[in-house]
N, CA, C and O atoms as a GROMACS GRO file, in nm:
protein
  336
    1UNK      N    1   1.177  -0.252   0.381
    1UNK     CA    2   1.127  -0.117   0.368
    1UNK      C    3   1.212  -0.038   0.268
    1UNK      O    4   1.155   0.015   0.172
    2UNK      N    5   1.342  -0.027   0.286
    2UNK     CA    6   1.427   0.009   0.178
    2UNK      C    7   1.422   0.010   0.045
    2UNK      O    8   1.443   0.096  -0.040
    3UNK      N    9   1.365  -0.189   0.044
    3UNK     CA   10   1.340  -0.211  -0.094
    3UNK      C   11   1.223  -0.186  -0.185
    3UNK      O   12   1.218  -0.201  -0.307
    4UNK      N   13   1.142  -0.152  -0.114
    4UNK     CA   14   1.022  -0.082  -0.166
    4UNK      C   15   1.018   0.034  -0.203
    4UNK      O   16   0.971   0.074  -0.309
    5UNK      N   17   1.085   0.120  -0.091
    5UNK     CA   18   1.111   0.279  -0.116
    5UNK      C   19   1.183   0.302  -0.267
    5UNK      O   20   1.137   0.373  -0.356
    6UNK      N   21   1.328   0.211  -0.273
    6UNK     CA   22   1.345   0.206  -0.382
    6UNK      C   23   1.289   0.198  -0.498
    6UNK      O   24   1.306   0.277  -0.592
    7UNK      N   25   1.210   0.086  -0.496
    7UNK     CA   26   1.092   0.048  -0.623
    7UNK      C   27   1.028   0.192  -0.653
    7UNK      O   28   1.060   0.274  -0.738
    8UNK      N   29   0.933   0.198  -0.563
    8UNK     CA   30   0.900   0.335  -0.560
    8UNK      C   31   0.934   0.491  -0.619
    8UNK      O   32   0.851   0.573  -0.659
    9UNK      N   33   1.011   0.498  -0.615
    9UNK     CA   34   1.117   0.606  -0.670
    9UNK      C   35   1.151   0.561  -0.772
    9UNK      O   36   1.139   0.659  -0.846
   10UNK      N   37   1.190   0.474  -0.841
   10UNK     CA   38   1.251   0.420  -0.944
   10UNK      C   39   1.126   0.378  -1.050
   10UNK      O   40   1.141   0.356  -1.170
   11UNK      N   41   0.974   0.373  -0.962
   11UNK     CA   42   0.877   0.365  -1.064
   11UNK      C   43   0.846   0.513  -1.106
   11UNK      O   44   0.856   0.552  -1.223
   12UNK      N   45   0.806   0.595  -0.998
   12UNK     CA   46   0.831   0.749  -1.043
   12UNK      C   47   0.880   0.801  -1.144
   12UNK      O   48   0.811   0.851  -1.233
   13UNK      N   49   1.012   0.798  -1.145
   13UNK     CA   50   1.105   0.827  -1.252
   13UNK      C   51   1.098   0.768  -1.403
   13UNK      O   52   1.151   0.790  -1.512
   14UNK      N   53   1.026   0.700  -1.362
   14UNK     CA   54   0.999   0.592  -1.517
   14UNK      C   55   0.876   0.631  -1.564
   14UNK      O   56   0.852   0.630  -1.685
   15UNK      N   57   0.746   0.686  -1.432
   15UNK     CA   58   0.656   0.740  -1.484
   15UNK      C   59   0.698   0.908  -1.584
   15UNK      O   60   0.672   0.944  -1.699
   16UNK      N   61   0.760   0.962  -1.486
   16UNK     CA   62   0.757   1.108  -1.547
   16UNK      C   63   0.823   1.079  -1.657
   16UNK      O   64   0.772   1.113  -1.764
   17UNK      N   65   0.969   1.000  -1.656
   17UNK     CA   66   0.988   0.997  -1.806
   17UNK      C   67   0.896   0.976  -1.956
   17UNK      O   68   0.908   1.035  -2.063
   18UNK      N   69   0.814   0.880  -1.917
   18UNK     CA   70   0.717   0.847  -1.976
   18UNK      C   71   0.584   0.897  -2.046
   18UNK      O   72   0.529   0.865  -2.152
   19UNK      N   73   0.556   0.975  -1.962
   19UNK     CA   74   0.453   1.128  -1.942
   19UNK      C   75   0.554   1.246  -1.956
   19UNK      O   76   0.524   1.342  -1.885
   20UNK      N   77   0.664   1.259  -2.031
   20UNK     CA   78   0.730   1.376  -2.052
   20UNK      C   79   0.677   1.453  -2.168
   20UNK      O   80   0.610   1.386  -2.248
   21UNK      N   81   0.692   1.573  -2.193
   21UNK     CA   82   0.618   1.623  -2.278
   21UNK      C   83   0.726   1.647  -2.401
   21UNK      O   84   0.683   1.686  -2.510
   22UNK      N   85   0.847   1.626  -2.384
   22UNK     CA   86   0.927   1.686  -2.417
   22UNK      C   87   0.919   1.621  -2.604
   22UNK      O   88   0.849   1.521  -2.622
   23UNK      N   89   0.972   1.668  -2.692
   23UNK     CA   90   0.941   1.614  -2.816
   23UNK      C   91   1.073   1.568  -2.844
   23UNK      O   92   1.175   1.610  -2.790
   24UNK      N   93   1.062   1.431  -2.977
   24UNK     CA   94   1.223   1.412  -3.058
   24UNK      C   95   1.265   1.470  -3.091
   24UNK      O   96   1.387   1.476  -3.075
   25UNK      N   97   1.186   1.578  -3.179
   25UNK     CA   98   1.207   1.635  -3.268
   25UNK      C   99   1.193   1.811  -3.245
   25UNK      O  100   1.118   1.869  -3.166
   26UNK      N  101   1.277   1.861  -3.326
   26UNK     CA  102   1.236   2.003  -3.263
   26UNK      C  103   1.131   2.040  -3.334
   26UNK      O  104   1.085   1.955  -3.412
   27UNK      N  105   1.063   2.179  -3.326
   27UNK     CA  106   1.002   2.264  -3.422
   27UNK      C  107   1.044   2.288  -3.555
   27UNK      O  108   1.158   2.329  -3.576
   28UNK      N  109   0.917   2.253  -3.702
   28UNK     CA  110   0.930   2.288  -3.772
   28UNK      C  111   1.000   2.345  -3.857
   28UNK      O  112   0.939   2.441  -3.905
   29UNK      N  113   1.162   2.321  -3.926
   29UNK     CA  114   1.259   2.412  -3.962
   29UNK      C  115   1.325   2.412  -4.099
   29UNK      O  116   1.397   2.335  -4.162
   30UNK      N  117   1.270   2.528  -4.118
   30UNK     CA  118   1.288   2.480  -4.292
   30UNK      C  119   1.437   2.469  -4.339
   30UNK      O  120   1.540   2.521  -4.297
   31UNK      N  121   1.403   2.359  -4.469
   31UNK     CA  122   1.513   2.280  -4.486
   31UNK      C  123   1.609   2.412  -4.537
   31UNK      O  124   1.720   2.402  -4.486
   32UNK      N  125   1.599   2.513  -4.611
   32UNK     CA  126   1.698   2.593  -4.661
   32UNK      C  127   1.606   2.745  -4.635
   32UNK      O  128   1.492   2.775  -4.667
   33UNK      N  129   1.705   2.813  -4.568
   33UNK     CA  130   1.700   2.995  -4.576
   33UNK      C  131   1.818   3.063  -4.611
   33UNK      O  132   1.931   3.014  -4.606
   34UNK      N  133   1.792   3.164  -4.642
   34UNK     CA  134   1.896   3.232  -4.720
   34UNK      C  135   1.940   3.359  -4.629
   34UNK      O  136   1.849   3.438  -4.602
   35UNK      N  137   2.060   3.383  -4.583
   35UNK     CA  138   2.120   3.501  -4.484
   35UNK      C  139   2.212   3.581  -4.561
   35UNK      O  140   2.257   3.694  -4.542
   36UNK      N  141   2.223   3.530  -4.617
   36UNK     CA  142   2.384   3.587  -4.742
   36UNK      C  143   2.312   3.595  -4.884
   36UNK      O  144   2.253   3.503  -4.941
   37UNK      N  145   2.332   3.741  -4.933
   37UNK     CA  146   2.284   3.731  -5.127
   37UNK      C  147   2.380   3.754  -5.207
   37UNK      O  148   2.428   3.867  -5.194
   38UNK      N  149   2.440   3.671  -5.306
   38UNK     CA  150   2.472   3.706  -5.446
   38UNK      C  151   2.499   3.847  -5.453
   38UNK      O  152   2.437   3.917  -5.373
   39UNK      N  153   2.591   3.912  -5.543
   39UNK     CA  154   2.555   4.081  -5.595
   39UNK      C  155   2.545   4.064  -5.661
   39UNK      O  156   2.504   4.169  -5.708
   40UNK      N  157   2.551   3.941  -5.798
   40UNK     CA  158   2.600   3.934  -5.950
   40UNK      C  159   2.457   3.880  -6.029
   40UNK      O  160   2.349   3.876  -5.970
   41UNK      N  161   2.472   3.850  -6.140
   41UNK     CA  162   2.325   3.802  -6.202
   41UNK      C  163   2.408   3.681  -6.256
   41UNK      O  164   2.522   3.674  -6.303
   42UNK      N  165   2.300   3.580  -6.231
   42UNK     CA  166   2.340   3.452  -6.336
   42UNK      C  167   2.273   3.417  -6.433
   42UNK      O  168   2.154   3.388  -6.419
   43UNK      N  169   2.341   3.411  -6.567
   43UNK     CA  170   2.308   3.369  -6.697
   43UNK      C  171   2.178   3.306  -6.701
   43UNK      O  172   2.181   3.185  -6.680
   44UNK      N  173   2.084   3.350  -6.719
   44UNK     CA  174   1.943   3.234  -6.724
   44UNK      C  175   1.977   3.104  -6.775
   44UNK      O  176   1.932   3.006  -6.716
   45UNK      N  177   2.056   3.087  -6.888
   45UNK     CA  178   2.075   2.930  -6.954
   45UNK      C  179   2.152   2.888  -6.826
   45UNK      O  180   2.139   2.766  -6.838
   46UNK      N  181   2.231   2.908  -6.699
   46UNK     CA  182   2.263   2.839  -6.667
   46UNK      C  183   2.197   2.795  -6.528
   46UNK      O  184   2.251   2.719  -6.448
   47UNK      N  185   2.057   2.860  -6.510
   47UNK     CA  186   2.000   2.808  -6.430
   47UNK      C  187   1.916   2.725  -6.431
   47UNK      O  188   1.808   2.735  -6.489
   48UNK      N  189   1.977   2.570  -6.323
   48UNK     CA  190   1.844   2.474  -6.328
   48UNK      C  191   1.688   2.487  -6.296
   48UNK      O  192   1.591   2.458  -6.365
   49UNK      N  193   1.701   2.557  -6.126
   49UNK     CA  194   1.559   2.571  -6.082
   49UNK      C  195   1.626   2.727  -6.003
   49UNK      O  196   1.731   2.792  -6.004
   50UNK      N  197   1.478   2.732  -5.934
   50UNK     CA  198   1.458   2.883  -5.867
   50UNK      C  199   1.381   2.864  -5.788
   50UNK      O  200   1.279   2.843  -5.854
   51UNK      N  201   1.346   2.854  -5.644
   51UNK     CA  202   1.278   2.872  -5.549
   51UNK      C  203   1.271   2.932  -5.433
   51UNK      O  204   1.355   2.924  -5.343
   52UNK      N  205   1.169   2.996  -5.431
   52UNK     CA  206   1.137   3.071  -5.322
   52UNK      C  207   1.184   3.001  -5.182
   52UNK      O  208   1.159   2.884  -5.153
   53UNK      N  209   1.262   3.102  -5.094
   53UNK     CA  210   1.245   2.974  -4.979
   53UNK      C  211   1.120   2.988  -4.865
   53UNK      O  212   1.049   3.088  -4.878
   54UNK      N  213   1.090   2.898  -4.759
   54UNK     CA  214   0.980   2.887  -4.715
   54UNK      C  215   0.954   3.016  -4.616
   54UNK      O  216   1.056   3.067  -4.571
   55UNK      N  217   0.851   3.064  -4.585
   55UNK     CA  218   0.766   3.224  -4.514
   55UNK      C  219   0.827   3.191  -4.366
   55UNK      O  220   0.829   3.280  -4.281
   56UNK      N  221   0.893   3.016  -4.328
   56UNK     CA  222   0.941   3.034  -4.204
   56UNK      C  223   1.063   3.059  -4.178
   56UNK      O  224   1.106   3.054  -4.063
   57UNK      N  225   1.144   3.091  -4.291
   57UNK     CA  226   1.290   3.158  -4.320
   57UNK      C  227   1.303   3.318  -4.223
   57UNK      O  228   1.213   3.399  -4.245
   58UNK      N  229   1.367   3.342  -4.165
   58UNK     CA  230   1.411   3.496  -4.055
   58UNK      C  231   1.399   3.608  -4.230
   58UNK      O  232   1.348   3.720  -4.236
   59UNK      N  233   1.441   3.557  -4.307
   59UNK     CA  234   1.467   3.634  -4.437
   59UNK      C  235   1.401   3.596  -4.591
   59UNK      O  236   1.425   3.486  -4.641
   60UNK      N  237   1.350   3.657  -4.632
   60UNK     CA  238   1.276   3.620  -4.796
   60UNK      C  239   1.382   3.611  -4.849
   60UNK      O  240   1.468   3.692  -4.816
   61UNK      N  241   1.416   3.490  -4.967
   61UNK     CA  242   1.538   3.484  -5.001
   61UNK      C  243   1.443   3.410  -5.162
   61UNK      O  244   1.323   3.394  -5.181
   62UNK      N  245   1.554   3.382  -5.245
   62UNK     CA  246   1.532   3.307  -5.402
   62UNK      C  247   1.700   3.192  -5.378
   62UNK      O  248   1.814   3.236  -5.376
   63UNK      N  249   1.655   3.037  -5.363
   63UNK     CA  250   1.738   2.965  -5.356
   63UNK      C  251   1.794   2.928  -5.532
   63UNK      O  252   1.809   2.805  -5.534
   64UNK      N  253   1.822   2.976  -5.648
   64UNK     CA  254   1.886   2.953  -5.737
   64UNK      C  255   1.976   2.823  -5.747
   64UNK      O  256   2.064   2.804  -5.663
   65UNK      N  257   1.958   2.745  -5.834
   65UNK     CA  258   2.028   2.630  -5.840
   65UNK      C  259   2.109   2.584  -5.999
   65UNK      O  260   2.036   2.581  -6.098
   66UNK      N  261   2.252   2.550  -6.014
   66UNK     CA  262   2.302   2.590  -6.124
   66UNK      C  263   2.374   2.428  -6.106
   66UNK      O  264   2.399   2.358  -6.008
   67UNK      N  265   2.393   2.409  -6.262
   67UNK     CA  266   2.453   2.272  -6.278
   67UNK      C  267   2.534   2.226  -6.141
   67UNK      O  268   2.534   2.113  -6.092
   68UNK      N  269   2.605   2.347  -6.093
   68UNK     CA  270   2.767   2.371  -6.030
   68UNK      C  271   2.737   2.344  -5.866
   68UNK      O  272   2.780   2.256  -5.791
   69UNK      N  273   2.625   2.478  -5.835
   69UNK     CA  274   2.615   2.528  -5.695
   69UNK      C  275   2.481   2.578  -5.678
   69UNK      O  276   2.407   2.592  -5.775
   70UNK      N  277   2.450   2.601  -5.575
   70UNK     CA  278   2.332   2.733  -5.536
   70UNK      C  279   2.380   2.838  -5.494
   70UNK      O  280   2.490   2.855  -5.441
   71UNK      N  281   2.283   2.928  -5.520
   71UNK     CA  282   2.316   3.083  -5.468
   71UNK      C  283   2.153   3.121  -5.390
   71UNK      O  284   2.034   3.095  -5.371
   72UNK      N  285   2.216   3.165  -5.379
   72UNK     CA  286   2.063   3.286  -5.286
   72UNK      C  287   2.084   3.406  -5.365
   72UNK      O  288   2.196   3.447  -5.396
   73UNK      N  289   1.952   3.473  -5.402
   73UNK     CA  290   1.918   3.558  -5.444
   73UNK      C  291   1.848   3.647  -5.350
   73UNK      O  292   1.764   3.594  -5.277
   74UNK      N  293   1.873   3.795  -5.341
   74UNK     CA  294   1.714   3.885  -5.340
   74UNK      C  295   1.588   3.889  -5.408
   74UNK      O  296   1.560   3.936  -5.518
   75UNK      N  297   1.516   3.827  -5.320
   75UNK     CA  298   1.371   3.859  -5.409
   75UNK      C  299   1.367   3.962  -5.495
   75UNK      O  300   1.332   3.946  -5.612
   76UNK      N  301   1.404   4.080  -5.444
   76UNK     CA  302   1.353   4.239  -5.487
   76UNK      C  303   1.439   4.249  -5.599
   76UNK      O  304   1.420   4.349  -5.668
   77UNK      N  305   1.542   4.161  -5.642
   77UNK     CA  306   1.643   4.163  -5.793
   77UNK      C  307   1.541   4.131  -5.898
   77UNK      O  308   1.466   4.037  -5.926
   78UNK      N  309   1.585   4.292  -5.963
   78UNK     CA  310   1.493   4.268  -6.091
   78UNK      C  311   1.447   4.197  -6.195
   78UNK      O  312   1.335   4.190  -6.246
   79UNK      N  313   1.622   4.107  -6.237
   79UNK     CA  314   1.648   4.023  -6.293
   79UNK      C  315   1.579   3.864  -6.242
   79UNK      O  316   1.531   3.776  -6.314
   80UNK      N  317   1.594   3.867  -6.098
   80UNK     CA  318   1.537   3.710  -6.092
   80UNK      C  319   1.348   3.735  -6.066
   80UNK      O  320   1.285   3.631  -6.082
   81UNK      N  321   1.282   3.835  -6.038
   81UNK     CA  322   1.190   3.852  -6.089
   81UNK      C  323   1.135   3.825  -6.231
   81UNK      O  324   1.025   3.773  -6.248
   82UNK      N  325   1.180   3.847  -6.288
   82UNK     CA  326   1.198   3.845  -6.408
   82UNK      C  327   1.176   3.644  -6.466
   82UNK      O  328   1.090   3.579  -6.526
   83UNK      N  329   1.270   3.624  -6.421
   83UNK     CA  330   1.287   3.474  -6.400
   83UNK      C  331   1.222   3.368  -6.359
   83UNK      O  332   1.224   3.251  -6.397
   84UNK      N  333   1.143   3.444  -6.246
   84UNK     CA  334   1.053   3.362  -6.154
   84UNK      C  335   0.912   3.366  -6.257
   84UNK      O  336   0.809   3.309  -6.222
   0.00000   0.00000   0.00000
């Protein structure tokens, strides 16, 4: 009787694990957002690319990318308007 009860329980647990809803992976998260901006302007010749980062960012940001580093930009900078 024991050993059944056991089985029992031990198939349970293997069911719910199984039927868990739970995911690998989390939600959707974009690869780069920007929290921190630049104050300065960078040289257009020394920028490689410029991209917007994605609408699921907490913040609208401009990811700037330079031989060296990236920066984050403000959208609302006149200059990388300009750019974009």
């Amino acid at each position: 009787m024991r050993a059944s009860s056991l089985c029992l329980v031990f198939g349970l647990v293997l069911l719910m694990a199984w039927t868990s809803e739970a995911q690998p992976h989390g939600a959707a998260v974009p690869e780069r957002c920007c929290f921190d901006f630049i104050d300065f302007q960078i040289p257009g010749k020394k920028i490689v690319s410029a991209m917007r980062t994605n609408s699921h960012c907490p913040v609208a940001g401009v990811v700037v990318t330079t031989p060296r580093t990236e920066f984050c930009v403000n959208p609302d900078e006149a200059w990388i308007k300009k750019y974009l």
